[in-house]
C-alpha positions as CSV (number, residue, x, y, z in Angstrom):
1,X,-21.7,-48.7,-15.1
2,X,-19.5,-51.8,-13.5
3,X,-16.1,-52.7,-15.2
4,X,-15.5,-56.5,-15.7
5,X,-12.0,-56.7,-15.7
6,X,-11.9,-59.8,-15.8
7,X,-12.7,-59.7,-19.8
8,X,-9.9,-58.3,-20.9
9,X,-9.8,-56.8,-24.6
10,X,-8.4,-59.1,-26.5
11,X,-9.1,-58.4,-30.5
12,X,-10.3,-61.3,-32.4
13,X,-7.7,-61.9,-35.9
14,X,-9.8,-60.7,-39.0
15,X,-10.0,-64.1,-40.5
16,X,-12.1,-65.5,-37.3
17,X,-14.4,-62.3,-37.8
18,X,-15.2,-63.0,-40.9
19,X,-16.1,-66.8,-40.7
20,X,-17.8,-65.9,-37.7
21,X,-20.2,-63.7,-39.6
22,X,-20.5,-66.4,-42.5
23,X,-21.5,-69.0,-39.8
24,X,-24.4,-67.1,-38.7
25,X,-25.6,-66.1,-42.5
26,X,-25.7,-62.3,-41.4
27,X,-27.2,-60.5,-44.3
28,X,-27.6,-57.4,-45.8
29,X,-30.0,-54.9,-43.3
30,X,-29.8,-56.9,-40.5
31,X,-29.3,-56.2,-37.0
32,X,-25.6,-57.7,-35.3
33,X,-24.9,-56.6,-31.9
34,X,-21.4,-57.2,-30.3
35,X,-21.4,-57.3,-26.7
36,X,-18.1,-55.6,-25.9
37,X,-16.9,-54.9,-29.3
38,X,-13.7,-53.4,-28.3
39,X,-12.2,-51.7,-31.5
40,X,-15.1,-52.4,-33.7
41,X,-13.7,-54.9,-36.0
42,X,-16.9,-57.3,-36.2
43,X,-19.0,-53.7,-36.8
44,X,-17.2,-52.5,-39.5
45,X,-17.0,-56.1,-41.6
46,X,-20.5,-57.0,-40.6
47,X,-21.3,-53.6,-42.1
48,X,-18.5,-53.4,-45.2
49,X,-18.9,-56.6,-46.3
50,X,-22.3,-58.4,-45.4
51,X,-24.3,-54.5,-45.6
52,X,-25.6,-55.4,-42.2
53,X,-26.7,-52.5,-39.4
54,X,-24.6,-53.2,-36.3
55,X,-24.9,-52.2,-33.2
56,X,-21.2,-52.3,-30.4
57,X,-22.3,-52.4,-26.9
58,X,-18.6,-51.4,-25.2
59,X,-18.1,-50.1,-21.6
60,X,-14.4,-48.9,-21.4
61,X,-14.5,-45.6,-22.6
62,X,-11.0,-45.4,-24.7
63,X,-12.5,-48.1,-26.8
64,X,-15.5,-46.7,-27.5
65,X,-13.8,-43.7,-29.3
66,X,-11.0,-45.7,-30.9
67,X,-14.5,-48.0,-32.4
68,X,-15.4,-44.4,-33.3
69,X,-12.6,-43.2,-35.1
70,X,-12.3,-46.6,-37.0
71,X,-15.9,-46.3,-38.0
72,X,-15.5,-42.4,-39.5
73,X,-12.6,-43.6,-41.2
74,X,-14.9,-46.3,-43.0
75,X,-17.5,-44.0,-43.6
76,X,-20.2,-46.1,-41.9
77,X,-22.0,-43.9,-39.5
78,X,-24.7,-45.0,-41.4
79,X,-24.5,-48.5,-40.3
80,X,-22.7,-48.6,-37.4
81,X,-24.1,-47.3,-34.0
82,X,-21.6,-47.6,-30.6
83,X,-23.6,-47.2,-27.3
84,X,-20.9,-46.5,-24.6
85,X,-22.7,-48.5,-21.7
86,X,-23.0,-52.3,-19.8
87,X,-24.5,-54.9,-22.5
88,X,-26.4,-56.2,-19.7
89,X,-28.2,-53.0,-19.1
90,X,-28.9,-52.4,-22.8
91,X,-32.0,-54.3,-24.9
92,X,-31.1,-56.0,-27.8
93,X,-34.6,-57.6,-28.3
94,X,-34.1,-56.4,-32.0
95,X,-30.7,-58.5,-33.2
96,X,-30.8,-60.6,-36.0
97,X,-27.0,-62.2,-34.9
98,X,-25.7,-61.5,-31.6
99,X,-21.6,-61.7,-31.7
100,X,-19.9,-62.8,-27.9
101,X,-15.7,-62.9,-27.1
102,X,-16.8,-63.0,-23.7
103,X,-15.5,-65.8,-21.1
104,X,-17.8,-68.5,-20.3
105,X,-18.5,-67.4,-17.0
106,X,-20.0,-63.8,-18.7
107,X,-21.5,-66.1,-20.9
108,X,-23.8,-67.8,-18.4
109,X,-24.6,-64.8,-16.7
110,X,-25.5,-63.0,-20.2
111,X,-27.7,-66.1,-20.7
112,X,-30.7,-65.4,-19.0
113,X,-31.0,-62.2,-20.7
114,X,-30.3,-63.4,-24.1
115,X,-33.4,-66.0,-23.8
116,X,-35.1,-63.3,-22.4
117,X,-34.6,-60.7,-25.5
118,X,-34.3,-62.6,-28.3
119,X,-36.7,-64.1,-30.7
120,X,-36.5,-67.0,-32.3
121,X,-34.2,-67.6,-35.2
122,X,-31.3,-65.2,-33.8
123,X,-28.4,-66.5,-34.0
124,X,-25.8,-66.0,-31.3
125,X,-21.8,-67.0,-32.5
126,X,-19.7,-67.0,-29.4
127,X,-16.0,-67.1,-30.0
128,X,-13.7,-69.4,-28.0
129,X,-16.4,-69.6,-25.3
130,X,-19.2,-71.8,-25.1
131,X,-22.9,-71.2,-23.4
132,X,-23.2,-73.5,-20.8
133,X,-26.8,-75.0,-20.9
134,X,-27.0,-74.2,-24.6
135,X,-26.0,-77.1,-27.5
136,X,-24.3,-75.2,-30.2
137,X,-26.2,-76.1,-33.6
138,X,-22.3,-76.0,-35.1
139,X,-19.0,-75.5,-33.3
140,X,-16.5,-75.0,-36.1
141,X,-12.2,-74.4,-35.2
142,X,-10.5,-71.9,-37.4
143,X,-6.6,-72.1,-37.5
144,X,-5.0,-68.8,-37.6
145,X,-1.4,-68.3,-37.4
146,X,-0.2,-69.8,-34.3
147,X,-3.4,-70.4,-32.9
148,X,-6.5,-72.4,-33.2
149,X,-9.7,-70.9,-32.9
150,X,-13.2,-72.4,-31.6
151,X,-16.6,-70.7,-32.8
152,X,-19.4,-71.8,-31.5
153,X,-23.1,-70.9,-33.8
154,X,-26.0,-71.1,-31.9
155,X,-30.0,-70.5,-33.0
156,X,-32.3,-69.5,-30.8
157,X,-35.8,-71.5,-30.8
């Protein structure tokens, strides 16, 4: 497994989460994947609150068992699967959504793969950072306490 340092883990604020997941109309028993999903926050809402199955693709290790702490104190074991491992080694073929906080320069090498996997109608919400070569179907800004916040929706055709 290689590290990227250079995406460090920063947390995206709750309210950003949330109209992330209402962007890309994530329903009940469908699939979300978050590459690098660091604590687990867009799991456990994507789970709690929209009854999706999610899937966390994270590579440093301490964050996988904090996501796993977070998701037994939820109670969503059920829903919520964390595969300790490099999101570009894993398949996600299967996603309904695909959530990103990645840096644009992961997102074009994550591209490839992503027209690769997915089938057509997954949506892929990138937060702050665009795909480059993709045009966003919506980008939307969120304002959240001293910052403003870009979300990009994308639909795979």
């Amino acid at each position: 497994m290689r590290y990227y340092p250079q995406v460090p883990f920063v947390p995206t604020p709750l309210p950003v989460v949330r109209r992330m997941l209402e962007l890309a109309e994530l329903k009940a028993n469908e699939t979300l994947y978050d590459l690098g999903c660091g604590d687990g926050r867009i799991l456990i809402m994507a789970a709690r609150e929209f009854g999706a199955r999610a899937i966390g693709i994270e590579i440093r290790k301490d964050l996988v068992e904090q996501c796993h702490r977070e998701v037994i104190k939820h109670g969503l074991q059920d829903r919520v699967k964390i595969i300790h491992g490099n999101f570009f080694e894993v398949n996600i073929s299967d996603a309904d959504v695909v959530t990103l906080y990645l840096l644009t320069s992961i997102n074009e090498r994550l591209r490839p793969k992503l027209e690769k996997e997915l089938k057509p109608g997954t949506r892929v919400v990138s937060h702050d950072f665009e795909i480059v070569g993709w045009k966003p179907i919506r980008v939307e800004n969120v304002y959240e306490q001293w910052r403003s916040h870009k979300i990009y929706l994308y639909v795979i055709e």
